[in-house]
C-alpha positions as CSV (number, residue, x, y, z in Angstrom):
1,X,7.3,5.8,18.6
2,X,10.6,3.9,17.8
3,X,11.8,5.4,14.3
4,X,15.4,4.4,12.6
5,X,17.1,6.1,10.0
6,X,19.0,4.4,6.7
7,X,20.1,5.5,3.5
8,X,22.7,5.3,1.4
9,X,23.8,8.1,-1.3
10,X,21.8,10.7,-1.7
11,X,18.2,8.7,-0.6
12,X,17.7,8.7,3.4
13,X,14.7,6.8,5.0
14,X,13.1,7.2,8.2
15,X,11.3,3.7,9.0
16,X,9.2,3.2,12.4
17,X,7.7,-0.2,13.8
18,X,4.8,1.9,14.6
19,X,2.6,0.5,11.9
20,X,5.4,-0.9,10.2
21,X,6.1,2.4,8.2
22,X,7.8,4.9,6.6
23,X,8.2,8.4,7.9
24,X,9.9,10.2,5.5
25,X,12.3,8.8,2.4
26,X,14.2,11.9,0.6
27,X,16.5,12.1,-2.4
28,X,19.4,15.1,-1.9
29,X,16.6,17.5,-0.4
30,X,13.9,16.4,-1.8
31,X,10.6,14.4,-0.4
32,X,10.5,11.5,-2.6
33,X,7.5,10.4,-0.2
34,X,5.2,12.9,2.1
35,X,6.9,13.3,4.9
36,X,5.2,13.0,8.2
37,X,4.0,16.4,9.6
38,X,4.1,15.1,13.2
39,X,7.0,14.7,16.1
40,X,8.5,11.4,16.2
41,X,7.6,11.5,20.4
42,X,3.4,11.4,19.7
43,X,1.5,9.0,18.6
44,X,1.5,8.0,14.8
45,X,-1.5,8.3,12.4
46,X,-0.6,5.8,9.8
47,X,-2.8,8.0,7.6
48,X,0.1,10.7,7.9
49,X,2.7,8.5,7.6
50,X,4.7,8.3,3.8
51,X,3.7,4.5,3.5
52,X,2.5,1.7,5.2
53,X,2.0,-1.8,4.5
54,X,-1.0,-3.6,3.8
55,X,-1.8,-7.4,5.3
56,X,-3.1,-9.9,5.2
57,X,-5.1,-8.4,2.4
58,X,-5.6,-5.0,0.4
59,X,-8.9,-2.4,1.4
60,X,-12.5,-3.7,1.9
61,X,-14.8,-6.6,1.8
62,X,-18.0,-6.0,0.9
63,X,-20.3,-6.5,4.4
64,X,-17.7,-7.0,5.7
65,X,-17.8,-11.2,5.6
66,X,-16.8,-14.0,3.2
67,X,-16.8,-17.7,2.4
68,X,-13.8,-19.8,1.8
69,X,-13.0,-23.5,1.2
70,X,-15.4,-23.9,3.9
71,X,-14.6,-21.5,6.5
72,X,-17.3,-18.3,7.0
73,X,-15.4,-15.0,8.0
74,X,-17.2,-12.4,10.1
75,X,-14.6,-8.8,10.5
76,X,-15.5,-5.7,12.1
77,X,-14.7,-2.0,11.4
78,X,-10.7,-1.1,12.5
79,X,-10.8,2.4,12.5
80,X,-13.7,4.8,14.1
81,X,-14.5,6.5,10.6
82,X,-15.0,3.9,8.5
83,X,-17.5,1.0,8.8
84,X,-15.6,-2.2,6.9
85,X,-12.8,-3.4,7.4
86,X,-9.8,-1.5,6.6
87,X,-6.6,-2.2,4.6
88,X,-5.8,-5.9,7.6
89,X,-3.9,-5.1,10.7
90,X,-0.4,-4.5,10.0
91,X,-0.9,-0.1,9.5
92,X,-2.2,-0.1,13.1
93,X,-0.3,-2.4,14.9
94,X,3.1,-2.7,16.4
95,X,5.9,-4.9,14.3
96,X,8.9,-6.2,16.6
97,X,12.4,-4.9,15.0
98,X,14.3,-7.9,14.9
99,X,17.5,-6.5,12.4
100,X,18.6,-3.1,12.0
101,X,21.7,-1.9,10.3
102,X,22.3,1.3,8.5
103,X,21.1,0.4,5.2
104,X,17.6,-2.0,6.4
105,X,15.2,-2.5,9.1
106,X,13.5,-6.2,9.5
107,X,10.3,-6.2,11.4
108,X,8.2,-9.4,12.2
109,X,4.6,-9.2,12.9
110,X,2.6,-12.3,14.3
111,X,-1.5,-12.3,14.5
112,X,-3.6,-14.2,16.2
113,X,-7.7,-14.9,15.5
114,X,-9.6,-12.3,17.4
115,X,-13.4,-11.2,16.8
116,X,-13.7,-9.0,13.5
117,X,-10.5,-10.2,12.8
118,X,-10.2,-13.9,12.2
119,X,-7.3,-14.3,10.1
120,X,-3.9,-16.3,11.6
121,X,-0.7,-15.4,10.0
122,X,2.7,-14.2,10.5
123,X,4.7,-11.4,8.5
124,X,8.3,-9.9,8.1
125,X,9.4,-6.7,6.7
126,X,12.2,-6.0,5.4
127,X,13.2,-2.3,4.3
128,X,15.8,-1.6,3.0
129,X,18.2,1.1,0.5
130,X,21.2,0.0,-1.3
131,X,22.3,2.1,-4.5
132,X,20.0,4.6,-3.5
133,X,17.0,2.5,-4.4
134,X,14.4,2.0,-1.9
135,X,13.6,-1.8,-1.8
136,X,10.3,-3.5,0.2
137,X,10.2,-6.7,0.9
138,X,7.4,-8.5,2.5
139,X,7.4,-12.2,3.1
140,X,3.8,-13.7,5.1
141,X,2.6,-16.9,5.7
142,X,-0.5,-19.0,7.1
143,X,-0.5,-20.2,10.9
144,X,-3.9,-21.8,11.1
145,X,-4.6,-25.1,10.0
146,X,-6.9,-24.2,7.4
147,X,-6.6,-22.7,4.0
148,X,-7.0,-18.9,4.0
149,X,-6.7,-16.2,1.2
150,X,-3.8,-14.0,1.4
151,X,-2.7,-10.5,-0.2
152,X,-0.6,-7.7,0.4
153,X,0.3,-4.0,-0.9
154,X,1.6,-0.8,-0.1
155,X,0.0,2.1,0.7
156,X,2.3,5.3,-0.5
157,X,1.8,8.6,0.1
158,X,3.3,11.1,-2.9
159,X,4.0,14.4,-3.1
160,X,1.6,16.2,-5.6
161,X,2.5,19.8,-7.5
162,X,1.1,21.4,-10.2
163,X,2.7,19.3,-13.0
164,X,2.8,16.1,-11.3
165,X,2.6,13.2,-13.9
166,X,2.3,9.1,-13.4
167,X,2.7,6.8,-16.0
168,X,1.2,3.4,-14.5
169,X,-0.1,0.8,-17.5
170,X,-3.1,-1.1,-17.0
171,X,-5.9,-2.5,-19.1
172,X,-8.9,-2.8,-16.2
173,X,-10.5,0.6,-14.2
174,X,-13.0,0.0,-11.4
175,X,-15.2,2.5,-10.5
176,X,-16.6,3.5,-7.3
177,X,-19.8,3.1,-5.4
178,X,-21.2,3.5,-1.9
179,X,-19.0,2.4,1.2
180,X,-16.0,3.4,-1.4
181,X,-16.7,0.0,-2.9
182,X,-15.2,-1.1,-6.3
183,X,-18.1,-1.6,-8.8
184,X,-18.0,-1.9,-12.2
185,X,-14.7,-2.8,-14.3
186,X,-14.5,-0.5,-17.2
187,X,-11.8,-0.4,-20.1
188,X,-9.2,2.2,-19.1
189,X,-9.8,5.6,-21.4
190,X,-9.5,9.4,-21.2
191,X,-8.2,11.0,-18.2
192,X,-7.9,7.7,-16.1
193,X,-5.4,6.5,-18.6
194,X,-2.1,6.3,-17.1
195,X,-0.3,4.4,-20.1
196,X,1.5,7.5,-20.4
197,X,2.7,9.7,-18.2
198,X,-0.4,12.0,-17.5
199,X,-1.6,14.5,-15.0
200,X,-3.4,13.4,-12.0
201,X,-7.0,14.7,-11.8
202,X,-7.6,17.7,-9.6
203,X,-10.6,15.7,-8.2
204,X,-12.0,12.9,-5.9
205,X,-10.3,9.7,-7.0
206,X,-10.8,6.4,-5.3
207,X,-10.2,3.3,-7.5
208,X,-8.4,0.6,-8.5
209,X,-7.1,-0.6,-11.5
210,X,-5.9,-4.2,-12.9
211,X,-4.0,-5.7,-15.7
212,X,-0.9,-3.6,-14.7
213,X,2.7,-5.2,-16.1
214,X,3.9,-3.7,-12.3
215,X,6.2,-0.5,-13.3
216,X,5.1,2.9,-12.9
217,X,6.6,6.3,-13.0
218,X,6.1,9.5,-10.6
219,X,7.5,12.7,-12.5
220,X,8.2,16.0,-10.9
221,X,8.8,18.1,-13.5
222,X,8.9,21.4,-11.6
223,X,12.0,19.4,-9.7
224,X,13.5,17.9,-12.7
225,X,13.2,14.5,-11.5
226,X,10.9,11.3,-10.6
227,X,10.5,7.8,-9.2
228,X,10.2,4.5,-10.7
229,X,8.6,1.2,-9.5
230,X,9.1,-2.3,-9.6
231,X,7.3,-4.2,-8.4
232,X,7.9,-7.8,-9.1
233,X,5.1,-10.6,-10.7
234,X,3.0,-11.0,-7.1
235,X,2.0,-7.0,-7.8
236,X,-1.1,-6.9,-10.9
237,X,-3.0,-4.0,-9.1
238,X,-3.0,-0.6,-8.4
239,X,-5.1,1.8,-6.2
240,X,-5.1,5.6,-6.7
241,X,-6.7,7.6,-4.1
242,X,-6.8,11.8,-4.5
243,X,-8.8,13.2,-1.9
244,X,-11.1,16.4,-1.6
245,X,-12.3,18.6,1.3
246,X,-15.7,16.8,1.5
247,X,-13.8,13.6,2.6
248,X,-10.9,15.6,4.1
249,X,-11.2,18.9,4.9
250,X,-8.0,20.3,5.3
251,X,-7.3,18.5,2.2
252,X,-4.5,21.1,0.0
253,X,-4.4,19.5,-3.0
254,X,-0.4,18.4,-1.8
255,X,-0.3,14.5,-2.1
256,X,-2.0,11.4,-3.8
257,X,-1.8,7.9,-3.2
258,X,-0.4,5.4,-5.5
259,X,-1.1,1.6,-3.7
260,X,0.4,-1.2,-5.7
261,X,-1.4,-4.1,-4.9
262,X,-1.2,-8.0,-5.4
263,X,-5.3,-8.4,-5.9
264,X,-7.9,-6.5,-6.7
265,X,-10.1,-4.6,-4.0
266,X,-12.8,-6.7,-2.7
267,X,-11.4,-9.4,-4.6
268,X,-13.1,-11.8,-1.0
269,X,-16.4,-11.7,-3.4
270,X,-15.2,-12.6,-6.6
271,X,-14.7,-16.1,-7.0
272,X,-13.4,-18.6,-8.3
273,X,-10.1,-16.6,-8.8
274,X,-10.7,-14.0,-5.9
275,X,-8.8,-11.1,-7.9
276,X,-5.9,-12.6,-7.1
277,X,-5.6,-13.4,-3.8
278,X,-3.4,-16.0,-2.6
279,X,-4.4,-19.1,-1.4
280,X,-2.4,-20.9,1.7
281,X,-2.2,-23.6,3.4
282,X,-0.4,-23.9,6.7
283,X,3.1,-24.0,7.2
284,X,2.8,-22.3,3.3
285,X,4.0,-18.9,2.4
286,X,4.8,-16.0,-0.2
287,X,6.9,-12.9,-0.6
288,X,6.9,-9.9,-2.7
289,X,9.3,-7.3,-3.9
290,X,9.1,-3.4,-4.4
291,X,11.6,-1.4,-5.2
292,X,11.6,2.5,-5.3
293,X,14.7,4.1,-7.7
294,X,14.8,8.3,-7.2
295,X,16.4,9.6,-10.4
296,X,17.1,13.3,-11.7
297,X,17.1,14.9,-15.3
């Protein structure tokens, strides 16, 4: 796969158009993301990968069709262990470098209708580190000549010790049901409550959360430092997946997901807002903003 290296300070990031992600981003010598355990010469897992990106839209759909303004959508499983849907196209498909200098990468990615994957659209990448902050910009927009509902997000991978803590405010929790469905939306209380910063449950986890103001925090104690988010007013979700050796076998315990989002998970079925999701007309487009700041104590 075709990887590319930039930094600047201390923070060093190794981006790949494979996917459209991130290898590996570290801070002095430390991972600030899970590093890829793989040679850069084999084919990439995105699931291995520190980070990916998300589009045209966030997770699952519920039966994996939807209705809207008039259009019926009918997609098909994208991975062989899962039958919905999966996270759009842009973790397991190519991106075209178009920019690359030794601070940022720009990637473009153009889809086309297909079976089981009907949307039209177009999306560029943009990462970048200046500052030693880690910014991620996405820009997408509609190329059909109907309205379609848009959303994007970013799938990061983190490290996880012992003391690992995440502050992430929100006010809504969704739990889980079969097909790793959101189901119910709950107040957020006890051990899911991330309004301070607050260990992350040795246990399966697998849900999203709304209401979030779109900062968060990622503390290392036993390294003496952390990470802070920013994301800017697109992002009002998060996801937070933990694994367990039911699910993933091999699974050590080592990394959890944090997946700032600009909807809510199956937000296709939940009309008339749609959790958030974007609606576009052709020609029409939006962009969000990330940013990733490393910082020690």
């Amino acid at each position: 796969m075709d990887c590319y290296t930039i930094g600047d300070g201390l923070l060093s990031v190794i981006v790949t158009t494979e996917g459209g992600g991130i290898l590996s981003a570290r801070y002095g010598e430390q991972n600030i993301l899970r590093p890829f355990p793989g040679r850069v010469d084999e084919k990439l897992n995105p699931t291995a990968a520190g980070s990916f990106p998300m589009v045209p839209f966030c997770n699952r759909v519920e039966g994996n069709r939807f209705s809207f303004a008039g259009e019926d959508y009918q997609l098909e499983s994208n991975t062989d262990w899962d039958p919905l849907y999966l996270h759009g196209e842009g973790w397991i498909s190519p991106w075209l470098l178009e920019e690359r200098t030794d601070t940022s990468v720009v990637m473009s990615l153009s889809h086309s209708p297909k079976k089981g994957a009907p949307y039209g659209y177009w999306a560029v990448q943009e990462i970048s580190v200046e500052g030693e902050v880690l910014t991620l910009r996405i820009t997408m927009g509609n190329d059909l000549e109907h309205l379609q509902l848009f959303g994007m997000g970013h799938h990061l991978f983190f490290p996880k010790t012992p003391g690992t803590r995440l502050r992430a405010k929100a006010r809504g929790f969704w739990t889980e049901k079969e097909s790793y469905l959101p189901d119910k939306r709950i107040p957020v209380e006890g051990e899911i409550d991330f309004s301070h910063p607050s260990i992350i449950p040795d246990h399966w986890i697998n849900n999203g959360f709304d209401g979030w103001d779109g900062t968060a925090e990622i503390l290392w104690p036993e390294r003496n430092m952390g990470v802070t988010l920013e994301g800017d007013e697109h992002y009002g979700d998060y996801f937070i997946f933990h694994s367990d050796r039911n699910f993933e076998p091999d699974f050590k315990g080592d990394y959890f997901c944090f997946e700032p989002m600009t909807h809510t998970a199956n937000g296709h079925k939940m009309p008339p807002l749609y959790g958030g999701l974007i609606p576009l007309d052709q020609g029409e487009s939006f962009e969000t903003v990330l940013k990733i700041k490393p910082w020690r104590r």
